[in-house]
PyMOL commands that place a pseudoatom at each C-alpha (Angstrom):
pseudoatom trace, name=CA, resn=UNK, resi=1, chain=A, elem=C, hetatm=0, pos=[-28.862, 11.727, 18.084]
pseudoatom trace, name=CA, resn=UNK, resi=2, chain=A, elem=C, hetatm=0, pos=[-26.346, 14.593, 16.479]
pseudoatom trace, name=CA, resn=UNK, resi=3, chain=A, elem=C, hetatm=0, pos=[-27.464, 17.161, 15.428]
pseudoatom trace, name=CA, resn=UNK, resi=4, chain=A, elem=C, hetatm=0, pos=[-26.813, 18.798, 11.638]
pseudoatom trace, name=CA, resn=UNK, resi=5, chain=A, elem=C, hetatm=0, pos=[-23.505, 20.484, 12.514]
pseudoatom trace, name=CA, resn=UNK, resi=6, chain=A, elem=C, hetatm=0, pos=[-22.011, 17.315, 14.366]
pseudoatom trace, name=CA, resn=UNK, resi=7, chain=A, elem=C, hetatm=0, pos=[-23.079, 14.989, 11.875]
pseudoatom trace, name=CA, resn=UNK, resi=8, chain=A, elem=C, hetatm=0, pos=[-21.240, 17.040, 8.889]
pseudoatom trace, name=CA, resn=UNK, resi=9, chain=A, elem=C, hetatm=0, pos=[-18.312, 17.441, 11.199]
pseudoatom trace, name=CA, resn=UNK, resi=10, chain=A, elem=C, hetatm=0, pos=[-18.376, 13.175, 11.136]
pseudoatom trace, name=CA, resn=UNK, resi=11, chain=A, elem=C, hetatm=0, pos=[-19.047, 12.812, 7.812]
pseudoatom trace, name=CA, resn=UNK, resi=12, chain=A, elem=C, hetatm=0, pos=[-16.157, 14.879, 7.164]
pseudoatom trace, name=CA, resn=UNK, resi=13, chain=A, elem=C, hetatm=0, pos=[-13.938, 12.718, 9.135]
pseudoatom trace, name=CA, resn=UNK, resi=14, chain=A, elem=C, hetatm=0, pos=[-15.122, 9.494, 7.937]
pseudoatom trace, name=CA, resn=UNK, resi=15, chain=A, elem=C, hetatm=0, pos=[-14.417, 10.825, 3.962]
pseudoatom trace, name=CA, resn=UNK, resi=16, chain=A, elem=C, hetatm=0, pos=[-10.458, 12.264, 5.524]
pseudoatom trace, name=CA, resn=UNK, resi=17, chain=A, elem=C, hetatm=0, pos=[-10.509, 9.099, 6.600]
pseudoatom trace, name=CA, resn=UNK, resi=18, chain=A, elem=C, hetatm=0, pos=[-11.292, 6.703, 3.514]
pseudoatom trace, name=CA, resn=UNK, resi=19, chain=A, elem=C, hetatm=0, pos=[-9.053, 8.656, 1.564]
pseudoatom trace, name=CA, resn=UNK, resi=20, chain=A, elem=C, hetatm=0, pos=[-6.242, 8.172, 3.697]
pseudoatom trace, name=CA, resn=UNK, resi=21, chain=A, elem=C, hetatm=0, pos=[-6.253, 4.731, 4.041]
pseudoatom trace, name=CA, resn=UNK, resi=22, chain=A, elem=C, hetatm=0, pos=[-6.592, 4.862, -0.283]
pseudoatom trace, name=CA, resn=UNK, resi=23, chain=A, elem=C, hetatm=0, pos=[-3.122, 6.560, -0.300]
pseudoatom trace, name=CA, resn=UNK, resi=24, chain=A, elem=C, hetatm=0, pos=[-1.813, 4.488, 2.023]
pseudoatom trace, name=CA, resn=UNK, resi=25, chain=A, elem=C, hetatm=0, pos=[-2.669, 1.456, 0.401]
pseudoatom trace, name=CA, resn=UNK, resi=26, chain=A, elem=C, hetatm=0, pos=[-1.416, 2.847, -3.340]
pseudoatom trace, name=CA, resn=UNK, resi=27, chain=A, elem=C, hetatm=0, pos=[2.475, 3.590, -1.974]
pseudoatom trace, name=CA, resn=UNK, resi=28, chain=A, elem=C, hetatm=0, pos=[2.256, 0.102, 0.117]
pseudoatom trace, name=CA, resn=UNK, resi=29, chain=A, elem=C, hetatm=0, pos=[1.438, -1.655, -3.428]
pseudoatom trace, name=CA, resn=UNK, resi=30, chain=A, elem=C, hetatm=0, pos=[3.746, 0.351, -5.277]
pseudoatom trace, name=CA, resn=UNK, resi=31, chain=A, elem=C, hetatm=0, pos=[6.318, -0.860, -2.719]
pseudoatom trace, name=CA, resn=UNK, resi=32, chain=A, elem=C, hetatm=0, pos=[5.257, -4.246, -2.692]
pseudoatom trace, name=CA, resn=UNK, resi=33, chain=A, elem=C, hetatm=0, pos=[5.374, -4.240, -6.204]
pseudoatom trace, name=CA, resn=UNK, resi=34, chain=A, elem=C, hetatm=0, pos=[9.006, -2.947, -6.656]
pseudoatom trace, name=CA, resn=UNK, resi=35, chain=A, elem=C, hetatm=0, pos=[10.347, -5.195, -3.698]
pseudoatom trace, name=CA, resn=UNK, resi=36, chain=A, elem=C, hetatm=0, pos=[8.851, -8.274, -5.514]
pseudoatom trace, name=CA, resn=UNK, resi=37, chain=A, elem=C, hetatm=0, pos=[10.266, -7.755, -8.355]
pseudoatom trace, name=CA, resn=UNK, resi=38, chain=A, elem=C, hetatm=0, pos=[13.937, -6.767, -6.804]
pseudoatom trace, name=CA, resn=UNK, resi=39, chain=A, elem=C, hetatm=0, pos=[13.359, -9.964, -4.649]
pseudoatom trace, name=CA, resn=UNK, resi=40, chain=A, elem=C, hetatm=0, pos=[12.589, -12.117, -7.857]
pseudoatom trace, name=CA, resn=UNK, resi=41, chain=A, elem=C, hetatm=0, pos=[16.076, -10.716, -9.615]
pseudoatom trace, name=CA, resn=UNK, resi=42, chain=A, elem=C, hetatm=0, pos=[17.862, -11.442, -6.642]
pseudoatom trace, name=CA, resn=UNK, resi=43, chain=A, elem=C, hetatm=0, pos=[16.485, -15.077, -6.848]
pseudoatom trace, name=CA, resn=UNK, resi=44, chain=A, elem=C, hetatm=0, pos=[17.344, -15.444, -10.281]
pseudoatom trace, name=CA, resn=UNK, resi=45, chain=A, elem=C, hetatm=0, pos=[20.463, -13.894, -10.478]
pseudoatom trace, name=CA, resn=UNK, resi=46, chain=A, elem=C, hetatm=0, pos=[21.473, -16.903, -6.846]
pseudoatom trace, name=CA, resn=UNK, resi=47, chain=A, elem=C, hetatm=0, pos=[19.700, -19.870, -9.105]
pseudoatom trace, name=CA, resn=UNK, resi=48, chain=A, elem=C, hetatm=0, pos=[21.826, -19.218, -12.388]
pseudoatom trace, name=CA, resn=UNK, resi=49, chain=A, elem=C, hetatm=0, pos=[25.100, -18.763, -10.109]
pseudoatom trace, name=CA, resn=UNK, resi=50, chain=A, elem=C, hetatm=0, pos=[23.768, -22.053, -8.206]
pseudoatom trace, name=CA, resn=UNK, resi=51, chain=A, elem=C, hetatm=0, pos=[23.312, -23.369, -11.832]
pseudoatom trace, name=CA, resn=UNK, resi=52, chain=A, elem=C, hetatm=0, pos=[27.201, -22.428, -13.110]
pseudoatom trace, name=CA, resn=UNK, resi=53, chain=A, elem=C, hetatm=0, pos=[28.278, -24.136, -9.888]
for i in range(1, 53): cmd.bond("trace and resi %d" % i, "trace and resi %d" % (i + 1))
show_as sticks, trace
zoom trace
C-alpha cells in the first residue's frame, strides 16, 4: 500500500504523463495532416501529367 506522499508523487506522474502523450499525438496529426495533403498534390499534379501524355 503507498502511503499519502507516494501516491501524490504517482498521481503526479501519471497526469505528466497523459499530457505528454496529448502533445505528442496533436504535432503527429498536424504532420499527418500536412503530409497527406502534400502527398495528395503530388498525386494529382503525376495523374494530370500522366493524363497530357
Amino acid at each position: 500500500m503507498l502511503t499519502e506522499r507516494k501516491q501524490r508523487a504517482a498521481d503526479r506522474y501519471c497526469e505528466s504523463r497523459a499530457h505528454g502523450s496529448l502533445m505528442r499525438d496533436t504535432r503527429n496529426t498536424r504532420r499527418s495532416t500536412t503530409m497527406n495533403f502534400l502527398t495528395d498534390l503530388l498525386a494529382g499534379v503525376v495523374h494530370f501529367v500522366g493524363w497530357l501524355v
